[in-house]
N, C-alpha and C positions, 0 to 999 in steps of 0.2 A: 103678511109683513108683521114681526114683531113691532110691540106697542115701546116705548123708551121708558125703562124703569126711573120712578121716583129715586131722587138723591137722598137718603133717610138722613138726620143729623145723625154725624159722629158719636154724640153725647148718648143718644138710644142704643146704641151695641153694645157701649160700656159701661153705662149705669148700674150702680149695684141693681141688685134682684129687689123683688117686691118681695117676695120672700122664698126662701130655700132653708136647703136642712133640716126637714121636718124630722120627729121625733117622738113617738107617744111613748108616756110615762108606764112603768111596769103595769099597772092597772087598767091602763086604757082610755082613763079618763082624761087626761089632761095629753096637752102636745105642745111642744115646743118649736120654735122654728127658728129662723135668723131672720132680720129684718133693719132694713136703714134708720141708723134714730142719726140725726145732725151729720151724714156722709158718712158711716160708720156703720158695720154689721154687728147687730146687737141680740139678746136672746131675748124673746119674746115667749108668752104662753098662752096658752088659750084655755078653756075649761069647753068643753065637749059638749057637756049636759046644759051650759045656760049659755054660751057662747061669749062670755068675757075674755077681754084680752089685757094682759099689762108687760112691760116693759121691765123685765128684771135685772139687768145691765145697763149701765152707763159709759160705757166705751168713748170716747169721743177722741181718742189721737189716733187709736189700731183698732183696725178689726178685730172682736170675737174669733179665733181662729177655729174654732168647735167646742162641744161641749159634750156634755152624756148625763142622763139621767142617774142619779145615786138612790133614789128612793122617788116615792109619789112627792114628796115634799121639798129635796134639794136636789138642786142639779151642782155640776162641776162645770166649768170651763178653763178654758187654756189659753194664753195669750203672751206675745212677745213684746219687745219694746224697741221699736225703730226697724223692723226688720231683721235684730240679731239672732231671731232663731232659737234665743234663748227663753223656753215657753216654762209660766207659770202656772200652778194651777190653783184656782178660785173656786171658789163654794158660794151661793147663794140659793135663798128661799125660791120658794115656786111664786111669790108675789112680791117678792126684791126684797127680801127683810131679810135681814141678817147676812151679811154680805161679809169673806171670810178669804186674806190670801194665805192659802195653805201651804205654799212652799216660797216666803219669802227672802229667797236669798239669792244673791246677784252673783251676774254669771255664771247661772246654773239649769240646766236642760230638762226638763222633768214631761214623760209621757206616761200615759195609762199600759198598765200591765195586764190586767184584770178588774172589769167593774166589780167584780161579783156580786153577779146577779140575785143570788139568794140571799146575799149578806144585808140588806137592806144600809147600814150606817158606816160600810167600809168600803174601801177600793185599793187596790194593790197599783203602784206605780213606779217607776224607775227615774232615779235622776243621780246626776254625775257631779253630786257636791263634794265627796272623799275625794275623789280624784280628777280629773275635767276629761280623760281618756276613755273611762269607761262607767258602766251603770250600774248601782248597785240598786236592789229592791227593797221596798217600805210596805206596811200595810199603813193605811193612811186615814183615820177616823175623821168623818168627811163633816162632824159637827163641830167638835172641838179641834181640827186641827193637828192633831198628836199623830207623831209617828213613830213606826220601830220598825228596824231594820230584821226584814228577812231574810236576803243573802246578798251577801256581804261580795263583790265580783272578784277573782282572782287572778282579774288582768287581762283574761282575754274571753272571758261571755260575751257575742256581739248579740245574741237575743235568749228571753226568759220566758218559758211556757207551762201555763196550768194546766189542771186537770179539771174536767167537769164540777169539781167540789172547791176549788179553788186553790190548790196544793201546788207548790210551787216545786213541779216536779220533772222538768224537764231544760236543759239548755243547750245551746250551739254554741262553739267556741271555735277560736281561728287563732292560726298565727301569722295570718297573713297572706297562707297559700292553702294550706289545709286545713278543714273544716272538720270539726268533729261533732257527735250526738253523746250528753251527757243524761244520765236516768237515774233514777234513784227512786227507791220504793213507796220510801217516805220522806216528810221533811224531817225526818230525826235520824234516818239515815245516810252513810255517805254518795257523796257523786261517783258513778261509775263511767269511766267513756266505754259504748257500746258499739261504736263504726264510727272511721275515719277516712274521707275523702279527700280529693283534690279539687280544690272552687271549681273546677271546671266541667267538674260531674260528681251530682251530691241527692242526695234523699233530704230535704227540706221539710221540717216538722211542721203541720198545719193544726192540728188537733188531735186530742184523744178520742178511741173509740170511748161509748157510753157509758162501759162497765171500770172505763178507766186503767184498761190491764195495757191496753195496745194501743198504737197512735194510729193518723193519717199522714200521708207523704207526698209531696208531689219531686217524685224524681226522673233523673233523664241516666241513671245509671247502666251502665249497657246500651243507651239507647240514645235517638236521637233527638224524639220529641217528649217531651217532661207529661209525665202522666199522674195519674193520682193511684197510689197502693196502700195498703194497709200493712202494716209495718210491723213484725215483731219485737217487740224489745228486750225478751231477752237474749235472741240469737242475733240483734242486729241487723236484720234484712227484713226485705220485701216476702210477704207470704201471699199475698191477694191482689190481681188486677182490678180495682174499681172502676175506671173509666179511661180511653184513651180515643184521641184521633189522629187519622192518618197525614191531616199535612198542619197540623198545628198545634203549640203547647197547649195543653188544660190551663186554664186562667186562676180557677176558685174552683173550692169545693163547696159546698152549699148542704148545710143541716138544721132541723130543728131538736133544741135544745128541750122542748115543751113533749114534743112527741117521741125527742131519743132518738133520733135516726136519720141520716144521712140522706136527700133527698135529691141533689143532682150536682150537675157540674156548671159552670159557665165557661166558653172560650171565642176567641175570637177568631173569625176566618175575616172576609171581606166585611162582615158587619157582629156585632157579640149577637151570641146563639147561645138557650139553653139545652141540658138534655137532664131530664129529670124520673129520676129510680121510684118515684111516690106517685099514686094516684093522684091523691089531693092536690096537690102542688100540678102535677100536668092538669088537672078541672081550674085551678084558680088562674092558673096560665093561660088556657083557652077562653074563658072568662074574658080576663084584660083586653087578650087580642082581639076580640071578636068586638067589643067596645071600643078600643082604641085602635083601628084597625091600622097599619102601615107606620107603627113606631116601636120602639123598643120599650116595653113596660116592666117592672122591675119591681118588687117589693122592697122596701128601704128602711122600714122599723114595722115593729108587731109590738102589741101590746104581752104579757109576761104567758097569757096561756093562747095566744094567736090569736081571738077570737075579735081582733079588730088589728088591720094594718095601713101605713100610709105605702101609695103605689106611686111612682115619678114614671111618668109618661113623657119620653121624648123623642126627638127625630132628628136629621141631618140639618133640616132647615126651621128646628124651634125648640129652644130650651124647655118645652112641654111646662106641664101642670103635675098638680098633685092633688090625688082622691083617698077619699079614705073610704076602703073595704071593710065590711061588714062579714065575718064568716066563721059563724057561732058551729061549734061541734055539732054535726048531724045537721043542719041546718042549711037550708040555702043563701046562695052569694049576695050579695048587695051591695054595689057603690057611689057614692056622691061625689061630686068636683068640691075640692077644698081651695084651692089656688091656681092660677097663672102665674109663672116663674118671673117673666118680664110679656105681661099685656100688652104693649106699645111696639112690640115686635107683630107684624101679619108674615107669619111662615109662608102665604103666598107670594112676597116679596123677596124670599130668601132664592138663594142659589142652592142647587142641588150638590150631593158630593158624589161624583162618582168614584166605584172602584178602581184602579186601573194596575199595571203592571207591563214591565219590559222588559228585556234583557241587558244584563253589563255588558262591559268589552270583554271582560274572561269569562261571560257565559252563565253566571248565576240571573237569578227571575229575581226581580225586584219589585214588590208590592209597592202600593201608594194612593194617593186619592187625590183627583182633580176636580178642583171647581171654577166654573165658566163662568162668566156673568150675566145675570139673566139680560135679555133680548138680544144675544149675540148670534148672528146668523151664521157662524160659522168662518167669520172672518179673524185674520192672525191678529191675536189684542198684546200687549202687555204682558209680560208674566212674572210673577212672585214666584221663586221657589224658597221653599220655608223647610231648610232642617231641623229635627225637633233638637229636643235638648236630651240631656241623658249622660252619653248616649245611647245606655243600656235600658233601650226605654222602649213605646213604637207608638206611632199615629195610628185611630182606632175611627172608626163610624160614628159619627157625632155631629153635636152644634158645635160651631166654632165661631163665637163672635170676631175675631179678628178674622177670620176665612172669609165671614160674609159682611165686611165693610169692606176689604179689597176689595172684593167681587162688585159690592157696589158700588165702589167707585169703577167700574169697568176694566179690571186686572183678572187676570187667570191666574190662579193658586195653586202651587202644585207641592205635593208634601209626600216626601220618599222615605219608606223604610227601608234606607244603605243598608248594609250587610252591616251587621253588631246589634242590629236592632232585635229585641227579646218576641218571643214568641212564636217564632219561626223554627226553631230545634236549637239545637244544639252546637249543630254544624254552622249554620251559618250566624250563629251569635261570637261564636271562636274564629270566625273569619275577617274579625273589625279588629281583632286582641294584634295590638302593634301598629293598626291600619290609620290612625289618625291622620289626616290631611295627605293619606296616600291612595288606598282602594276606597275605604269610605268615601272620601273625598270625592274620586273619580264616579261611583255610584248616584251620586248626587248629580256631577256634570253631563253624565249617561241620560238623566232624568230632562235634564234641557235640553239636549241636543233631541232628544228621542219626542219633548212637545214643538221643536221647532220643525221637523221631519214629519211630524202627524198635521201640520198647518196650526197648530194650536197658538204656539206662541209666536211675537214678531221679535226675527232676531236679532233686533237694534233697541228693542225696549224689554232689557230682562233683568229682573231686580235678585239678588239675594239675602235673604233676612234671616234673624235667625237668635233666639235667647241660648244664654248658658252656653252648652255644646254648638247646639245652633248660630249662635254667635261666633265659635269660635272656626266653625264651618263658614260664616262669608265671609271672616275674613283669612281665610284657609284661601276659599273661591278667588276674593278677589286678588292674592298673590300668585296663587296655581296656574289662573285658567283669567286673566285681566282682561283679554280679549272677549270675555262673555258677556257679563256683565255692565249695565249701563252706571249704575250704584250699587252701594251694599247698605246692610243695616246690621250693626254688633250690639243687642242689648243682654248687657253681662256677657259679656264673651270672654272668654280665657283669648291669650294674645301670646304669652311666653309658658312652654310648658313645663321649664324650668320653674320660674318666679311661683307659678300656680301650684306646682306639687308643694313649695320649700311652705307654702303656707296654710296647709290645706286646715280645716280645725282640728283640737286636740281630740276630739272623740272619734276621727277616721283615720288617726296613727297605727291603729290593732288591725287597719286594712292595707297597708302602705305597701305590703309582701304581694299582692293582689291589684293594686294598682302597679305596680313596676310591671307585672306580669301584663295585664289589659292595654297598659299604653305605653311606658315607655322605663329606662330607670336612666337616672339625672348623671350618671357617669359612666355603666356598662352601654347604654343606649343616646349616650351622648350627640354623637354627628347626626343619628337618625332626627332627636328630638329639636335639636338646631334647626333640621332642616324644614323642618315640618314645623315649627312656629312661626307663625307671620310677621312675629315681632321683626325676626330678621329678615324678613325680605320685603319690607315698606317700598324698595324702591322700583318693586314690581305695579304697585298699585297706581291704577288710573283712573279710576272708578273715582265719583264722586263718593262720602264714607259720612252715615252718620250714626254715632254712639250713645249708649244711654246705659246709665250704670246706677245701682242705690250702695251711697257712701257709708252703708253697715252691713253689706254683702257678706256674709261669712264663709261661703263658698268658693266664690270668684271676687278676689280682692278690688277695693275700687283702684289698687297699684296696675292693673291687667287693662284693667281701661285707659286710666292717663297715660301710662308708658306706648301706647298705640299710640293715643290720639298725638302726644307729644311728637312721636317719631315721622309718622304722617304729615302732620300742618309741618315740621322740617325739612319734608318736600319738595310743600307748596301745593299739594294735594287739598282740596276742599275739605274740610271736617267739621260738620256741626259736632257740638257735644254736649249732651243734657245730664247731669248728675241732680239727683235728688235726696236729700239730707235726714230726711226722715223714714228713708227707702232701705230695704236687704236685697236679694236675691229676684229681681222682679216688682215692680210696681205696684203697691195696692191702695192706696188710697188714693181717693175716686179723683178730685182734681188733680193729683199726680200721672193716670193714669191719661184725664182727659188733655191735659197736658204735653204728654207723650204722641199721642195719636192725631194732635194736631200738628207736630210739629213732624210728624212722619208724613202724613196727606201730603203739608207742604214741601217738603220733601220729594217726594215721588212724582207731585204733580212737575216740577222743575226740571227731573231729572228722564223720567219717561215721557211728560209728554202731557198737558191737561185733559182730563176728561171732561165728557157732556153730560147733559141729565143723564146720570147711572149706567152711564154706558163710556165708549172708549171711544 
């Protein structure tokens, strides 16, 4: 007889990390990481050789959203204000001294283009202060601040790619529906377009080979599943198969920069898998796993000539640790435990994820991952089904702290990649394009019925949740299919897909030819897109309905939430509804967060039904 799992606090699943984002500086000495200063992820550094630490950020409203080493001495990081998305980027010492906002100008976007690596006091970055639509390139001297405009965008660049030296020698361009590759020899000479595609089958620029003449590709041209090739540039095409597999997209391509040469691939089937072209790299892999045996281990920063890297060790049921490798040229391996991601977790208390899959009602195989709650004998519990977000996205093998606080509170989890979900081919990513609250939709309700028919879930207590997409998937569900459903849960959910296109931000205008295509267009696809918004059909829903939105969302308007919730409680339909003020796109500040998660337990405990110590 199973034993009754412990009920974990709420607050342990969601507590920021003790530390993540590890980083060692070009030399190897020093390492960086993220780490809670006052409920806030902050950059931290450590010194290798005598083990000091100090605190080089002061963050205290947002998170640190990441960072990157510019040298042994300064780092860069990135940071937004309320959730708007709008990230700037900072300069500070390795011991907090000299602290430097390098792109201070308001609502304006700015990402990393290029650290370059070799340049030790510069970095190439993009931001969209000329015009708010598109990005033009800066090299950006990361002491004093000063920038000069490298290329200047002509309106429709949606990305810009170096060469090994740092030459800003490549870009992608769209007008919405097709996709072109621009090249150029040098930066002093003109852009050429080299091939033009349709978004819907395209050669994707990853990197240049070494010598700099030729690139990498991951395309699905001719084909169904997106593979990696190596790419001519001046004819345009594919001339080399590097890696492919038979029932899944290649993920990454994987090189070192140190050794010149391209070392393997990453994809994912039922859980991520390497397959690696280098000796070395399959010895250091065997290495990990033989040490870490039954998780997925991963190297995640190298110091500038490899010879020391940090390795993230983790598994379904624990956001793992972090070790730092030892692995000197010609030398043998060596590694130490540096961290615990979250120590207050015992992965023997986690719930496991299995794989699973079914079939639709029209006959396609649909991946996904179920989690049961630990001591469950096998009897029908509660269920969560949880659309991702995207939804050109997919649900992968991993920790999931929200996975595994359902589970503990005794809820079955169940997470489906519908048809549109990426990494599957070709074919079935173009099979979601239009599909909104219609087949995807239906894929999803396939996925209930198919755990209520396996005994898995009880079909009087089945919840649907769901962020972003996700969001706007339950509440898709619970006007579609209202008879399923005990509640829903819409956090950031799109609601009218009208209101959602008319406001999307200015820099996804150069995509807009491309979203009409994928979902819907607001007047050739009008009765379709009517139909298929929940907004309009409020008075389908009977489901208890609770929303949660952050009121500087840039993606999904907080106008997408009210207009539900308003049209709902005019009902007479139950609707909690939580907005947070200093929130975008999702929750991240830690009380906001903890906030959210109590207020959803309560929730669910009302609406499915109270659980017992950790079980149903």
């Amino acid at each position: 007889m199973n034993s009754t799992p412990r009920r974990i606090p709420l607050e342990d699943f969601f507590r920021k990390p003790e530390r993540t984002g590890l980083e060692l500086s070009p030399s190897g000495r020093y390492l960086a990481f993220l780490a809670p200063y006052r409920r806030r992820m902050n950059v931290w550094v450590r010194d290798l050789e005598v083990g000091e630490e100090v605190r080089v950020t002061d963050a205290v409203e947002r998170d640190i959203a990441g960072y990157l080493w510019a040298n042994d001495e300064r780092l860069i990081y990135v940071q937004d204000r309320g959730g708007d998305e709008n990230y700037r980027l900072y300069g500070v010492g390795r011991d907090g001294s000299d602290p430097l906002d390098l792109t201070p100008y308001e609502g304006v976007k700015c990402s990393i283009v290029d650290e370059l690596e070799e340049i030790d006091d510069e970095i190439l970055f993009e931001m969209n202060r000329r015009t708010p639509e598109v990005f033009d390139v800066y090299r950006l001297d990361v002491r004093t601040g000063e920038t000069t405009l490298v290329a200047e965008n002509p309106g429709n660049v949606e990305a810009w790619i170096t060469d090994h030296s740092g030459r800003l020698r490549l870009a992608t361009t769209t007008d919405g529906v097709a996709t072109s590759i621009l090249y150029r020899e040098t930066e002093a000479t003109p852009w050429r377009s080299i091939a033009s595609y349709d978004f819907k089958e395209s050669a994707s620029p990853l990197c240049f080979t070494f010598d700099d003449r030729a690139i990498y590709v991951a395309s699905n041209v001719g084909r169904d599943r997106r593979a990696i090739f190596e790419y001519d540039l001046q004819r345009g095409r594919e001339v080399r198969l590097v890696s492919e597999h038979p029932e899944v997209d290649v993920s990454a391509l994987l090189y070192s920069k140190h050794r010149r040469t391209i070392t393997g691939v990453l994809y994912h089937t039922s859980r991520p898998e390497y397959e690696y072209f280098e000796t070395r790299d399959a010895e250091i892999q065997r290495f990990l796993d033989e040490r870490l045996p039954g998780r997925f281990n991963r190297v995640v920063s190298h110091s500038r000539d490899e010879s020391r890297s940090i390795v993230h060790s983790r598994s379904d049921r624990s956001l793992g640790d972090y070790h730092l490798l030892e692995s000197p040229e010609g030398g043998p391996l060596s590694m130490r435990k540096l961290f615990d991601v979250s120590p207050w977790l015992d992965e023997r208390e986690m719930a496991t994820l299995e794989p699973i899959k079914y079939c639709s009602r029209d006959g396609l195989t649909i991946h996904g991952y179920l989690t049961r709650p630990m001591g469950n004998a096998g009897t029908a519990v509660p269920l969560i089904v949880l659309p991702h977000g995207g939804p050109w996205h997919r649900d992968t093998w991993g920790f999931d702290p929200e996975v595994q606080f359902l589970a503990n509170r005794g809820r079955a989890v169940l997470r489906v990649n519908f048809r549109g979900s990426t990494g599957y081919g070709r074919k079935f990513l173009q099979s979601g394009y239009g599909e909104w609250g219609l087949t995807m939709q239906d894929d999803v309700t396939d996925g209930v019925i198919w755990a209520v028919k396996q005994g898995i879930a009880d079909p009087q207590r089945v919840a649907i949740y769901g962020g972003s997409y996700g969001g706007y998937a339950a509440l898709s569900g619970l006007t579609k299919t209202p008879e399923l459903y005990a509640c829903g849960v819409s956090y950031c959910g799109v609601s009218n897909l009208f209101t959602w296109i008319a406001a999307i931000p200015a820099y996804w205008k150069p995509l807009l030819g491309m979203i009409y295509e994928m979902i819907g267009h607001p007047e050739r696809d009008a009765e379709r897109l009517r139909e298929t918004s929940p907004l309009f059909h409020v008075d389908r829903i009977r489901a208890p309905l609770l929303v949660a939105q952050g009121a500087n969302d840039p993606r999904v308007r907080k106008e997408e939430s009210d207009q539900m919730v308003s049209a709902v409680r005019g009902r007479g339909v139950e609707v909690e509804y939580i907005v947070k003020d200093d929130e975008g796109h999702g929750f991240h500040n830690e009380e906001n967060v903890f906030d959210f998660y109590r207020v959803l337990e309560r929730f669910l405990e009302r609406h499915l039904g109270p659980v017992s110590e950790g079980g149903a």
